[in-house]
TIFI-859645 format. One record per residue (C-alpha): residue number from 1; x, y, z; residue in one letter. Coordinates in nm, 4 decimals. Example, Ala and Ser with C-alpha at 12.3 -4.5 7.8 and 13.67 -1.06 7.14 Angstrom:
(atom 1; (1.2300; -0.4500; 0.7800); 'A')
(atom 2; (1.3670; -0.1060; 0.7140); 'S')
***
This chain:
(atom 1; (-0.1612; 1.7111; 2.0319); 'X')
(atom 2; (-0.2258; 2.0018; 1.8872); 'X')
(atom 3; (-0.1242; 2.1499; 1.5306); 'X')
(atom 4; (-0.1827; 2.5341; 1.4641); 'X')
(atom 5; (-0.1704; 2.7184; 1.1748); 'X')
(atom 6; (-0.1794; 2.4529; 0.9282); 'X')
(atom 7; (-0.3141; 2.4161; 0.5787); 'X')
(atom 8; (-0.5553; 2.1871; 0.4624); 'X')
(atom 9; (-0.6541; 2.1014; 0.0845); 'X')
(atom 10; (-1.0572; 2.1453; 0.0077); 'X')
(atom 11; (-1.1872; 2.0992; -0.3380); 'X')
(atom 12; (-0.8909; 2.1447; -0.5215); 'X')
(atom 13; (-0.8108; 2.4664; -0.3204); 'X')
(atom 14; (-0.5395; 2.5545; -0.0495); 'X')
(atom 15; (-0.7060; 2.6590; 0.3448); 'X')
(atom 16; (-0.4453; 2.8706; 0.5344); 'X')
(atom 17; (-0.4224; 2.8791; 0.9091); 'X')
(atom 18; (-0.6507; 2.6485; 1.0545); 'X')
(atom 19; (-0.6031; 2.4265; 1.3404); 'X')
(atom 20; (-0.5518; 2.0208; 1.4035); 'X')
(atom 21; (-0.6378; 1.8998; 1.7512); 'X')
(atom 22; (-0.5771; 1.5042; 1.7979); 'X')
(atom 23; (-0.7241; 1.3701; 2.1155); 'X')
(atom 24; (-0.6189; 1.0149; 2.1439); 'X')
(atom 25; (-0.5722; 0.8130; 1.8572); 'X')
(atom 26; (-0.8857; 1.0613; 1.6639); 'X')
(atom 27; (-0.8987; 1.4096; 1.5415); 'X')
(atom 28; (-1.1413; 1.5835; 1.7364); 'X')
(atom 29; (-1.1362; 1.9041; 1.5763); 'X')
(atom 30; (-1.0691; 2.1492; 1.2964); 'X')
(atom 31; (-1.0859; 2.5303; 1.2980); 'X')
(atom 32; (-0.9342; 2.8238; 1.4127); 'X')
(atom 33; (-0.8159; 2.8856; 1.7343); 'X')
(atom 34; (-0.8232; 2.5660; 1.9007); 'X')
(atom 35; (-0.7145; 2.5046; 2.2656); 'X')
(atom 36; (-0.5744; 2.1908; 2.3969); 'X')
(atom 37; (-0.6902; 2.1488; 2.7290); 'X')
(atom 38; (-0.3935; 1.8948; 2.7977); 'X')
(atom 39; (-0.1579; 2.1127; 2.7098); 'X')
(atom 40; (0.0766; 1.8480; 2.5379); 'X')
(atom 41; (0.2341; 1.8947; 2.2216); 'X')
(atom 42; (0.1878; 2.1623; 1.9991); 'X')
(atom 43; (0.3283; 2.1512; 1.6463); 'X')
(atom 44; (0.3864; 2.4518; 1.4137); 'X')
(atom 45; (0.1860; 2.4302; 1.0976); 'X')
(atom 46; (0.2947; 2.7323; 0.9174); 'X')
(atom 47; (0.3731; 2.7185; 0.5770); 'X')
(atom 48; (0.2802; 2.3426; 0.5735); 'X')
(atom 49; (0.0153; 2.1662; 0.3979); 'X')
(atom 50; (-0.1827; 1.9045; 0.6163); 'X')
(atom 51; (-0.3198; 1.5953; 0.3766); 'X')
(atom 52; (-0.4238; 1.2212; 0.5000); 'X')
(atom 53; (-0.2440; 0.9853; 0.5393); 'X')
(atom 54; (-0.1626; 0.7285; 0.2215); 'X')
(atom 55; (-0.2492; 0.3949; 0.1830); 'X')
(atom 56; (-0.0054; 0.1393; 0.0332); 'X')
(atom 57; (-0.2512; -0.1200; -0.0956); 'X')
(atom 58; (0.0318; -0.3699; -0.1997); 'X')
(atom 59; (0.3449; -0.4329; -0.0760); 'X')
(atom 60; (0.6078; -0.7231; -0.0208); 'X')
(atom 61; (0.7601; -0.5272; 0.3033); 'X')
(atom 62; (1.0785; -0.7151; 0.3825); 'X')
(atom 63; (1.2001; -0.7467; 0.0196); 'X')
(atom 64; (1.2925; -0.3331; 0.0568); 'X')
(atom 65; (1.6415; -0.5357; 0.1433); 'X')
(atom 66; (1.6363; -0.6876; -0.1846); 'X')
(atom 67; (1.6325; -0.3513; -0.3276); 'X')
(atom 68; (1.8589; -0.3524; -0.6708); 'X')
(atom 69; (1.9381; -0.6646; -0.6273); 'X')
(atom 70; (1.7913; -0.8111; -0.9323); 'X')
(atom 71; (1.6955; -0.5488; -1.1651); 'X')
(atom 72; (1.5872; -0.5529; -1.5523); 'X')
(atom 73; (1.4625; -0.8869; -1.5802); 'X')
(atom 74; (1.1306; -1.0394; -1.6796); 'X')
(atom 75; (0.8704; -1.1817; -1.4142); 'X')
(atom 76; (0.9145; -1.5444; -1.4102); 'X')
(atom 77; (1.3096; -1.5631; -1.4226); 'X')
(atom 78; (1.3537; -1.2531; -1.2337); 'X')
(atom 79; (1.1084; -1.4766; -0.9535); 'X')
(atom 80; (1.2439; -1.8283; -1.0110); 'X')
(atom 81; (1.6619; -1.7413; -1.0667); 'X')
(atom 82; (1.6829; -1.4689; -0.8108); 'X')
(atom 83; (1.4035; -1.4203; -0.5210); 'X')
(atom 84; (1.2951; -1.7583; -0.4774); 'X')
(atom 85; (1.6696; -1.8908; -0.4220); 'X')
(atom 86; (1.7625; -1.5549; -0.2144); 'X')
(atom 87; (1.3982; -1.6194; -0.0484); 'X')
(atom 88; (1.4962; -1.9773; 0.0593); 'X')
(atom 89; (1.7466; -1.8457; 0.2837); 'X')
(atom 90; (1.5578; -1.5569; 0.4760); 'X')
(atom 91; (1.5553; -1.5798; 0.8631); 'X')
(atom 92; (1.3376; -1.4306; 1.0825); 'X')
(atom 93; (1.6248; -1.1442; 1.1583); 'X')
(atom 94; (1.6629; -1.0804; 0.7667); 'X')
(atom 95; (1.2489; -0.9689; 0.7906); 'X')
(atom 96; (1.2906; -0.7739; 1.1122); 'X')
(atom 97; (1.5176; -0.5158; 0.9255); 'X')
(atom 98; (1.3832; -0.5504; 0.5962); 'X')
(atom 99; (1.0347; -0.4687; 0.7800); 'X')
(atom 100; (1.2269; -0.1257; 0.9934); 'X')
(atom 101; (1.3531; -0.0319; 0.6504); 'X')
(atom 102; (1.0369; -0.0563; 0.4409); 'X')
(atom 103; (0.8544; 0.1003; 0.7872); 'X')
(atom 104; (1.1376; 0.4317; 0.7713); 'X')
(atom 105; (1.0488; 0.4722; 0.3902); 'X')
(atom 106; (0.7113; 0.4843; 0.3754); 'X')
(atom 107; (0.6948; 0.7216; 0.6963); 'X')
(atom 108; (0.9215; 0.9571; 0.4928); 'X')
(atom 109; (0.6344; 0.9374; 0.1816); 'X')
(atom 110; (0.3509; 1.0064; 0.4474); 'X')
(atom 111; (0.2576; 0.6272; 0.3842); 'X')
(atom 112; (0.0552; 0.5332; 0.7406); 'X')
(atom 113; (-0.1162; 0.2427; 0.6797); 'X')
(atom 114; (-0.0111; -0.0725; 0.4148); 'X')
(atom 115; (-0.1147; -0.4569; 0.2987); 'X')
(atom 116; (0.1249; -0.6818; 0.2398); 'X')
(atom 117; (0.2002; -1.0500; 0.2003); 'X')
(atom 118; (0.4957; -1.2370; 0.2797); 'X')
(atom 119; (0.6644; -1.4412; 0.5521); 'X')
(atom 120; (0.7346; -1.4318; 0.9078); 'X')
(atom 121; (0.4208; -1.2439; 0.9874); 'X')
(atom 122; (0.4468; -1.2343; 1.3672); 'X')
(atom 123; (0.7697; -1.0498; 1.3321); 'X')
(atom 124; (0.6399; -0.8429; 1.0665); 'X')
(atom 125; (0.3390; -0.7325; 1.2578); 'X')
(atom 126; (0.5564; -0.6994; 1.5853); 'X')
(atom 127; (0.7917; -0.4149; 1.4197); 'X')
(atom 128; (0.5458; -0.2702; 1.2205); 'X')
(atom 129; (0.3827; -0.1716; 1.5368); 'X')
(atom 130; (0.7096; -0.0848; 1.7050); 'X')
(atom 131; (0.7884; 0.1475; 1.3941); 'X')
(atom 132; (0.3991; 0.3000; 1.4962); 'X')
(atom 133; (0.2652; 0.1963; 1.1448); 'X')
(atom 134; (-0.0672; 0.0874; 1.0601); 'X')
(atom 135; (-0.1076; -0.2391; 0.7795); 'X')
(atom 136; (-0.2907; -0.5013; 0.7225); 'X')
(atom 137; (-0.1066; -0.8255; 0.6800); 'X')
(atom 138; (-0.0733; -1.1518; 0.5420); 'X')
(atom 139; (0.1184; -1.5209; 0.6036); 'X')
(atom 140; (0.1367; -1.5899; 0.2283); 'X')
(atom 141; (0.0182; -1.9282; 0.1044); 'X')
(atom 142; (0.2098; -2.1867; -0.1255); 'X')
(atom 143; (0.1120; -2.5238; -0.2218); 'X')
(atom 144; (0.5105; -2.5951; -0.2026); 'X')
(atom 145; (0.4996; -2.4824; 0.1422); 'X')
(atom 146; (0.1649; -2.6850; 0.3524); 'X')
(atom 147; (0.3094; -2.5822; 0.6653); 'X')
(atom 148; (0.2013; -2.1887; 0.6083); 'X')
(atom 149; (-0.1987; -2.2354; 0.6176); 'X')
(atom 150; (-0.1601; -2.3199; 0.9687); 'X')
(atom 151; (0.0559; -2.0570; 1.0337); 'X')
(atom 152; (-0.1986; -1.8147; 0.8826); 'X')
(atom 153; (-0.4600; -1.9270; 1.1026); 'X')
(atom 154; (-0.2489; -1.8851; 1.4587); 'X')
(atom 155; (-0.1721; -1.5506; 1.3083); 'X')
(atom 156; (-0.5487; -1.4433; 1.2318); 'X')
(atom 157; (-0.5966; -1.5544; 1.6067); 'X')
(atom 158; (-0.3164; -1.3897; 1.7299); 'X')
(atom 159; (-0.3168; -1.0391; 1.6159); 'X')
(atom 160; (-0.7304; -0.9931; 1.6090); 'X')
(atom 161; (-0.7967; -0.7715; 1.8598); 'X')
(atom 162; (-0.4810; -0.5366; 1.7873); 'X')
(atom 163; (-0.5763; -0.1771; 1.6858); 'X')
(atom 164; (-0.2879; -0.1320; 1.4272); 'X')
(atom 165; (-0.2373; -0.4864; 1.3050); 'X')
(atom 166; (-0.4750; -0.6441; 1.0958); 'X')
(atom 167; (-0.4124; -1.0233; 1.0208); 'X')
(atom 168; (-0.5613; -1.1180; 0.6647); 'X')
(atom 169; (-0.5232; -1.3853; 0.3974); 'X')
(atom 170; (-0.2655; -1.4471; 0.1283); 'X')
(atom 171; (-0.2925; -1.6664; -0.0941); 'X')
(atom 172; (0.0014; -1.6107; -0.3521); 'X')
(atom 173; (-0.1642; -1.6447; -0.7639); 'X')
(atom 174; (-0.3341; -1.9378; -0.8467); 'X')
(atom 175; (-0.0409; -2.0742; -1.0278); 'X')
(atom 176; (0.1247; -2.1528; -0.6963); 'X')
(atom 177; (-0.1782; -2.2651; -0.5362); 'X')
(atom 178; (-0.4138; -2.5107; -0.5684); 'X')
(atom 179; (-0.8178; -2.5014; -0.5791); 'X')
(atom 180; (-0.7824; -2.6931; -0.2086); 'X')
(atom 181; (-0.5556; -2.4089; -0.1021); 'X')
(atom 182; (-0.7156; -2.1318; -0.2627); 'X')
(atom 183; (-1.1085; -2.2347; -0.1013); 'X')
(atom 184; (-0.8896; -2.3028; 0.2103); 'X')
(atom 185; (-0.7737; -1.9649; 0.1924); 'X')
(atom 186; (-1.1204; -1.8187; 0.1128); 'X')
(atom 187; (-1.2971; -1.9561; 0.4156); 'X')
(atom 188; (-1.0558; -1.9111; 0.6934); 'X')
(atom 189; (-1.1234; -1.5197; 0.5873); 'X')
(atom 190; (-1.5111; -1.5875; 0.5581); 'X')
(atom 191; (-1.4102; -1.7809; 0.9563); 'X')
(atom 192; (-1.2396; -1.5011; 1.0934); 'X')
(atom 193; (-1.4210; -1.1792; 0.8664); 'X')
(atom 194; (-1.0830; -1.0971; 0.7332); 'X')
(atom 195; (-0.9675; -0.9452; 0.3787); 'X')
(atom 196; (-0.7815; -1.1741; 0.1610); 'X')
(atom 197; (-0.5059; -1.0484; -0.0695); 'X')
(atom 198; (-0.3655; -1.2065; -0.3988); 'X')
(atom 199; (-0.1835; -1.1589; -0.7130); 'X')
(atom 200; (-0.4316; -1.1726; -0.9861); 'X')
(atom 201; (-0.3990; -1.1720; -1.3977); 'X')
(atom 202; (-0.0622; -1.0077; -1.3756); 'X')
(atom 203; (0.1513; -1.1611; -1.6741); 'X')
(atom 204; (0.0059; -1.2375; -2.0119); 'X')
(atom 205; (0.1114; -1.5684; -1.9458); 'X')
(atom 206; (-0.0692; -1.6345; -1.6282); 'X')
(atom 207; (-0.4072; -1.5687; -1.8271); 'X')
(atom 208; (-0.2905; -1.8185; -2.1451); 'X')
(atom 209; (-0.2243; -2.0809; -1.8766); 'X')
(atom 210; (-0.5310; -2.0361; -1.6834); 'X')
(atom 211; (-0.7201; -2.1176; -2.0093); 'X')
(atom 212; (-0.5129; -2.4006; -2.0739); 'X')
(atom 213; (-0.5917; -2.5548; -1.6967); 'X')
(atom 214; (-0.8699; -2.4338; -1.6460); 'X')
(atom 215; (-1.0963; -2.3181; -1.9552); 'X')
(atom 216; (-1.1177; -1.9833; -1.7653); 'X')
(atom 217; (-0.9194; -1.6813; -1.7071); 'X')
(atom 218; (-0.7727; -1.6409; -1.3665); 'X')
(atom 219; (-1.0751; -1.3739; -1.2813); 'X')
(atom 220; (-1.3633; -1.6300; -1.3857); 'X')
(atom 221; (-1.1159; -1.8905; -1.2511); 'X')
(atom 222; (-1.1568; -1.7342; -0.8847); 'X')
(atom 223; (-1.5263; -1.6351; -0.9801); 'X')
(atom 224; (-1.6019; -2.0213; -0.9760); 'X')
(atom 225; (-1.4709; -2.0566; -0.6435); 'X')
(atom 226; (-1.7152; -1.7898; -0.5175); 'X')
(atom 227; (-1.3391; -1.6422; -0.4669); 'X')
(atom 228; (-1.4392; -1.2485; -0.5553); 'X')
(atom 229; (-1.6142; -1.0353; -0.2963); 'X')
(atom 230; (-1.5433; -0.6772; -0.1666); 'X')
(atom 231; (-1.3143; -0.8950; 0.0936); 'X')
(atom 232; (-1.0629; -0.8904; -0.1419); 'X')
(atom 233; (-0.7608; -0.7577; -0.2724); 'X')
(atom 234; (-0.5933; -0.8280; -0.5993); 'X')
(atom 235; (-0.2755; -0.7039; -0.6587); 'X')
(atom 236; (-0.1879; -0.5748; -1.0637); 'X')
(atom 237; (-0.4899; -0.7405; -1.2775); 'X')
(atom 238; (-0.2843; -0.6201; -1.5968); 'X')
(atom 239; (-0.4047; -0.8925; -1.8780); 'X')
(atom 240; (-0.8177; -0.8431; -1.8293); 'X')
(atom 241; (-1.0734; -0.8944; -2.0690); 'X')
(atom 242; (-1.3930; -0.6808; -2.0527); 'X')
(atom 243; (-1.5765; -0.9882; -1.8786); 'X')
(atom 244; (-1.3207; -0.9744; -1.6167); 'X')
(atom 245; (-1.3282; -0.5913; -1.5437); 'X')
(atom 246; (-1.7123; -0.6464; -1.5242); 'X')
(atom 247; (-1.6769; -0.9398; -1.3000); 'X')
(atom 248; (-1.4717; -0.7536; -1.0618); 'X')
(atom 249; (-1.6717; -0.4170; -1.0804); 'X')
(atom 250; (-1.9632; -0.6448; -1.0286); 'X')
(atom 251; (-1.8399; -0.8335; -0.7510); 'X')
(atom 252; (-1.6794; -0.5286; -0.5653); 'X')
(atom 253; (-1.3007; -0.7080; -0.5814); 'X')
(atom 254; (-1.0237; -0.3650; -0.4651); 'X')
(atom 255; (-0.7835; -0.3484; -0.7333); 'X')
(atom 256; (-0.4223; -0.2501; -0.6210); 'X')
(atom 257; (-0.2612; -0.1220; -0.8583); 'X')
(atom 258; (0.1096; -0.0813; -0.9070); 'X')
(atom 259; (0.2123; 0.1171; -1.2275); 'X')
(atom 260; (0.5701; 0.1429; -1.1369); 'X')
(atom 261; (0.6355; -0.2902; -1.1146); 'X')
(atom 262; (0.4427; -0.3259; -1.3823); 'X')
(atom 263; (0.6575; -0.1356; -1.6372); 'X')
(atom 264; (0.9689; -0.2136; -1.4862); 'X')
(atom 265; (0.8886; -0.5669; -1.5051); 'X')
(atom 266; (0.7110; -0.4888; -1.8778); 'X')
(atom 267; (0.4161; -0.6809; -1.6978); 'X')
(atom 268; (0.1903; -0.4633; -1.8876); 'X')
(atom 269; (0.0039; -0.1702; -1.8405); 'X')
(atom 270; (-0.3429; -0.2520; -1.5852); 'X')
(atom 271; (-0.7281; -0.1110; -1.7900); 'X')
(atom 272; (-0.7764; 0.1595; -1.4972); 'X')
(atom 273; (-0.9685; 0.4052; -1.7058); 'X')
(atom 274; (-1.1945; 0.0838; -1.7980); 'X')
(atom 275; (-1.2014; -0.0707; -1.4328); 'X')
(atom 276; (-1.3060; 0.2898; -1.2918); 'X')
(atom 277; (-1.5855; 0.3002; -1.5700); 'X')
(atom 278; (-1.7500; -0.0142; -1.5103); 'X')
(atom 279; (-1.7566; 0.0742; -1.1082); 'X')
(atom 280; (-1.4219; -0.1083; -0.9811); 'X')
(atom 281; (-1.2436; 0.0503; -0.6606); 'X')
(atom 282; (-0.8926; 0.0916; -0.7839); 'X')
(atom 283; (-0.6429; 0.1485; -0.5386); 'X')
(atom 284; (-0.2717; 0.2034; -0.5526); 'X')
(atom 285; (0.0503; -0.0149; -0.4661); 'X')
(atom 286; (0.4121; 0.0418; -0.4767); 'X')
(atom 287; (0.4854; -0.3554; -0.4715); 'X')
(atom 288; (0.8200; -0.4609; -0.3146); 'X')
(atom 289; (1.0712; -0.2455; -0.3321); 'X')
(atom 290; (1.2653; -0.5879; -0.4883); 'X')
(atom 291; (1.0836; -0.5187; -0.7886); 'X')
(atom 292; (0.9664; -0.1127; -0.8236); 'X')
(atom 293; (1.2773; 0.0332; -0.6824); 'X')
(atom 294; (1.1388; 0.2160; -0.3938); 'X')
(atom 295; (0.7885; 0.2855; -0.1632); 'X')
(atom 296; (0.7180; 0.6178; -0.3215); 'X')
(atom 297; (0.2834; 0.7022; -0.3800); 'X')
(atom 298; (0.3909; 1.0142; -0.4972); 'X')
(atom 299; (0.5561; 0.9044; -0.7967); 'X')
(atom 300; (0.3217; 0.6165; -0.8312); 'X')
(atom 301; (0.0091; 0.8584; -0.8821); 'X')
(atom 302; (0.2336; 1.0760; -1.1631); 'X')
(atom 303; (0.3040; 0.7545; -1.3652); 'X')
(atom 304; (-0.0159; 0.5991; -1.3332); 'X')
(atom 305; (-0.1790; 0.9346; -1.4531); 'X')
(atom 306; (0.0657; 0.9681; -1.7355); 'X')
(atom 307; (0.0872; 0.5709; -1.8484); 'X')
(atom 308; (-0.2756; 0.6089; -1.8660); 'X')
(atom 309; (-0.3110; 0.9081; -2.0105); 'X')
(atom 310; (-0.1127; 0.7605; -2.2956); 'X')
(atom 311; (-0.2601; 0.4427; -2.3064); 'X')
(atom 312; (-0.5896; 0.5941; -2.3680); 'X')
(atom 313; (-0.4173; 0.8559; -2.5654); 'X')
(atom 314; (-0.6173; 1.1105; -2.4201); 'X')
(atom 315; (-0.4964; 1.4006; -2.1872); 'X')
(atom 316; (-0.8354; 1.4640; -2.0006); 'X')
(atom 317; (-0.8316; 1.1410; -1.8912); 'X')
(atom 318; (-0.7239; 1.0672; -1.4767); 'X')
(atom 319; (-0.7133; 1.4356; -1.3804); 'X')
(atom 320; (-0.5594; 1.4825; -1.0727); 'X')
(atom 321; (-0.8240; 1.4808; -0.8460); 'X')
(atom 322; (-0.9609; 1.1177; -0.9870); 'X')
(atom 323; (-0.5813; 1.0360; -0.8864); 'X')
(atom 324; (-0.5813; 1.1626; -0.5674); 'X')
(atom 325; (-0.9244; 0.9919; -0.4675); 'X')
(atom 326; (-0.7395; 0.6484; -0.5575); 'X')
(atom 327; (-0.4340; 0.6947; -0.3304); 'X')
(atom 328; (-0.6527; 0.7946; -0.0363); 'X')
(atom 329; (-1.0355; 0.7297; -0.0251); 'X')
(atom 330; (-1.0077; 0.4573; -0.2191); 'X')
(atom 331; (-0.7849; 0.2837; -0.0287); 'X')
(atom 332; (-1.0060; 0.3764; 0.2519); 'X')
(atom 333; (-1.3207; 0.1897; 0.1515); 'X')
(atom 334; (-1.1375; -0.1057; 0.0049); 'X')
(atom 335; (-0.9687; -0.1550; 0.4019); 'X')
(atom 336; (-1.2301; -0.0111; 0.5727); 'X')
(atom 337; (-1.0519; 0.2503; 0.7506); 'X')
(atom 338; (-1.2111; 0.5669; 0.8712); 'X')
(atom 339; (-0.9627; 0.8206; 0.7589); 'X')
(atom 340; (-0.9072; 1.1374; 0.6284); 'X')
(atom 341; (-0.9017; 1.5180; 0.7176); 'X')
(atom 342; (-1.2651; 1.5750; 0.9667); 'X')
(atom 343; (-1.3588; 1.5485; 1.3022); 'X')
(atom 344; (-1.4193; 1.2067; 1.4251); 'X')
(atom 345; (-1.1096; 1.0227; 1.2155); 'X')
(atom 346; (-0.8355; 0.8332; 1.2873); 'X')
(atom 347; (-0.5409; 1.0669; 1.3642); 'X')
(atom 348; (-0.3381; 0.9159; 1.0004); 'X')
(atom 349; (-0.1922; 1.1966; 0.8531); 'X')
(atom 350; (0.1419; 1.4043; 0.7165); 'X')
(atom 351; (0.2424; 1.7573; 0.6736); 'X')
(atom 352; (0.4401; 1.8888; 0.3904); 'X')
(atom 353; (0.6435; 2.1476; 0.3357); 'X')
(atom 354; (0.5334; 2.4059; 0.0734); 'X')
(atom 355; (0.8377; 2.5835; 0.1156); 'X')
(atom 356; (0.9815; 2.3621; -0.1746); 'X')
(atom 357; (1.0793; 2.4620; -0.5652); 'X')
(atom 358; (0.7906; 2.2127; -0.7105); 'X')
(atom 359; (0.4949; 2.3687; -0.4558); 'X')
(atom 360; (0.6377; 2.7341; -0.6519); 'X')
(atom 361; (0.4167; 2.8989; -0.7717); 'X')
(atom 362; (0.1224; 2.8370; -0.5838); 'X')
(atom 363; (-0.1178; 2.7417; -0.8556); 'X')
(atom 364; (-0.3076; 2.3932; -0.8318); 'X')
(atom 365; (-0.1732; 2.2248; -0.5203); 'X')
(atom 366; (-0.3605; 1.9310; -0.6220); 'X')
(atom 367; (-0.1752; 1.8875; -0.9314); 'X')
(atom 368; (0.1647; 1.9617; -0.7599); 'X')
(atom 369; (0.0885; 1.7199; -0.5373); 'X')
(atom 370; (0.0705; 1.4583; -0.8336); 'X')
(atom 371; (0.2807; 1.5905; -1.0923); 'X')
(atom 372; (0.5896; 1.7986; -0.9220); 'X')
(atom 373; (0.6260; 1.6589; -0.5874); 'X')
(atom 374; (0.9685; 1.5022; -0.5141); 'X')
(atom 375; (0.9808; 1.5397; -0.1242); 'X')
(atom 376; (0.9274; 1.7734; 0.1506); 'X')
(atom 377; (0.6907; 1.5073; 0.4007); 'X')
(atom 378; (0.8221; 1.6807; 0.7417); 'X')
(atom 379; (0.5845; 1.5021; 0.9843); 'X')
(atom 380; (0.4160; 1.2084; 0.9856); 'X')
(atom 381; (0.1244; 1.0957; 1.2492); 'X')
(atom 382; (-0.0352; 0.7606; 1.2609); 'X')
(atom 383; (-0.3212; 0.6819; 1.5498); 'X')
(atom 384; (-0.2176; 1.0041; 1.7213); 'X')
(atom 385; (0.1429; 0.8961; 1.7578); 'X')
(atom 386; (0.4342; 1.1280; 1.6041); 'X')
(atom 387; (0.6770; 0.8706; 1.4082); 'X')
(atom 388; (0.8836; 1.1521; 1.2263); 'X')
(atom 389; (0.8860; 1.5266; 1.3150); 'X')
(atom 390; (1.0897; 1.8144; 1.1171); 'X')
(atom 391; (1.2667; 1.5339; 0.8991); 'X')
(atom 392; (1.3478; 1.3229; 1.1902); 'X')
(atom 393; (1.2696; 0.9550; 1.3047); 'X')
(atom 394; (1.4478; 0.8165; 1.5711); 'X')
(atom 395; (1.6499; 0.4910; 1.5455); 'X')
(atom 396; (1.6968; 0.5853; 1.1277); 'X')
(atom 397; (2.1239; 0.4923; 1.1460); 'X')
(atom 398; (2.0919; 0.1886; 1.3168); 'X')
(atom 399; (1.8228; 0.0628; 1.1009); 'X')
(atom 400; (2.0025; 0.1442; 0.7876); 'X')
(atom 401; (2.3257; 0.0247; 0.9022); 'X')
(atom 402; (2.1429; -0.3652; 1.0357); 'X')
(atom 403; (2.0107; -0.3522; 0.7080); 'X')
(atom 404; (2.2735; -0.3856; 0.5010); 'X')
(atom 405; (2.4569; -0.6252; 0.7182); 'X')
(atom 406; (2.1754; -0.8471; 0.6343); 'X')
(atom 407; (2.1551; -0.7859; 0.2783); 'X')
(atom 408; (2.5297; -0.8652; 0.2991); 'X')
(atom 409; (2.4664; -1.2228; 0.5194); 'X')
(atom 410; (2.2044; -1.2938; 0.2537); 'X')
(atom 411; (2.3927; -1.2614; -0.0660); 'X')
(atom 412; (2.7133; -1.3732; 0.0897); 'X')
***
């Protein structure tokens, strides 16, 4: 495959009318002039801006069907009054379509690769690699619900040696599981060299009752179980204290963080500035769409620059650059994924349309990119393979029309 005349972003600045040649699931080269010797498919750049492909670094995939469903409510009663009784009656069909519809959204936000937690993993992994997406993914654990850690463990057998799918750990918070569940969790990762992925210090009340139980927050908590490595994801981390942000930073723990559920669900609004300052690799999430309302990094990086921005109430602080560093390399390190824009890289990326309103006029692309953006992904490519060209994926009706018949079966 072969992509002429396209524009790539360098330091802040635009590069006209160089060329993108994918050989197999890698980008082989970049220049001018390129050849492809196969002769397959060449795409036409021109007038469209090249970037890497994003990483969602927290998602519930199959709740997209549960989108609006249960809106302006807190945490807990939003959880135990709505999606845990709707949850009890999901069937292995519901996640199939809730998976295609998450899969079409994020391919229209130039979203390639995600990590999520949730249920009916094999299915999950089976159409996220029909859809041609890349994610890392895990059977999330519940002391209500014994039967899932051996679940997790076929899964982690069964999936590790695909090269889109990679099977992880999920234990839920560590107010639904136990210490035996949580160490249970943290060496079948250690067993199988897998990340693990949990929701960590999101509420102010999680952290009150972890001192209650435990005499700890939920970060020193999961310290004492020699629970925080680089291994790990952990989704929000809102309510921290500066002993926490050091014990992640010093520990190497990949925040995710997800502005958008956060402030919908008033949650709180995560120490980034802080974590970033004391060395922690913050990464970005959209959450389920149950809870944000949709799978959209673009306007994740605008309110997470702004909230913070205000929180610190200083204007100088997450620049767009530091912003677009945590949507893409960041994510990159935390998942280990060798992406991005050179020779040698997995072939995980999206062009854009410039021809848009909010890319006019051509000032700091960068900060368009971050503060303007409201569409325009035209392609998106994900280990070589085109899943959406000029606007268009294939299969997009039916999966929005099996959708909502199974949003309708569920609420019925």
């Amino acid at each position: 495959m072969l992509i002429k005349d396209v524009s790539l972003l360098q330091s802040g600045a635009i590069l006209k009318g160089r060329d993108i040649l994918i050989e197999g699931n890698r980008i082989s080269k970049i220049g001018r002039d390129l050849k492809d010797e196969t002769e397959e498919e060449t795409i036409d750049g021109h007038g469209k801006l090249a970037i890497p492909g994003l990483v969602n670094s927290h998602t519930h995939l199959a709740m997209t069907l549960f989108r609006g469903y249960a809106d302006d409510m807190a945490l807990m009663p939003w959880l135990t009054e709505k999606i845990w009784p709707l949850e009890a009656r999901l069937t292995k069909e519901d996640v199939r379509w809730g998976v295609k519809l998450g899969c079409l959204e994020m391919i229209r936000f130039g979203i390639t690769c995600y990590n999520d937690m949730y249920y009916f993993m094999d299915e999950t992994a089976a159409v996220t690699k029909e859809m041609g997406l890349r994610a890392f993914l895990s059977g999330v654990l519940f002391d209500a619900r014994p039967e899932l850690t051996g679940e997790a463990e076929a899964f982690l057998k069964d999936w590790s040696e695909d090269d889109l799918i990679h099977p992880a750990v999920g234990p839920h918070a560590i107010y639904t599981c136990s210490e035996e569940t949580l160490l249970r969790a943290r060496d079948l990762a250690e067993k199988y060299g897998t990340m693990l992925h949990i929701h960590l210090s999101e509420t102010k009340g999680e952290v009150e009752d972890s001192i209650k139980k435990h005499g700890q927050s939920p970060v020193e908590y999961l310290d004492s179980l020699g629970f925080l490595s680089n291994r790990l994801v952990a989704a929000h981390c809102v309510w921290l204290s500066e002993k926490d942000i050091m014990l992640l930073a010093q520990r190497g723990v990949n925040i995710a963080h997800c502005p958008v559920s956060n402030l919908k669900l008033a949650a709180g609004i995560a120490p980034v500035v802080s974590l970033m300052k004391a060395g922690a690799n913050v990464c970005l999430g959209a959450d389920g769409a149950s809870s944000n309302n949709n799978l959209n990094l673009f306007e994740e990086m605008k309110i997470m620059a702004i909230v913070q921005k205000t929180a610190c109430r200083r204007p100088d602080v997450m620049p767009a650059e530091e912003v677009w560093k945590i949507a893409t390399e960041n994510a990159y390190k935390a998942f280990g994924l060798n992406m991005g824009l050179r020779e040698g890289a997995l072939a995980d990326l999206s062009l854009i349309d410039l021809k848009k309103p909010w890319f006019t006029p051509e000032t700091s692309i960068r900060s368009h990119l971050i503060y303007s953006m409201t569409g325009g992904v035209d392609t998106t490519i994900v280990n070589g393979q085109m899943l959406m060209k000029n606007g268009v994926i294939p299969g997009e009706a039916e999966i929005l029309e099996r959708a909502q018949a199974q949003f309708e079966r569920l609420t019925a």
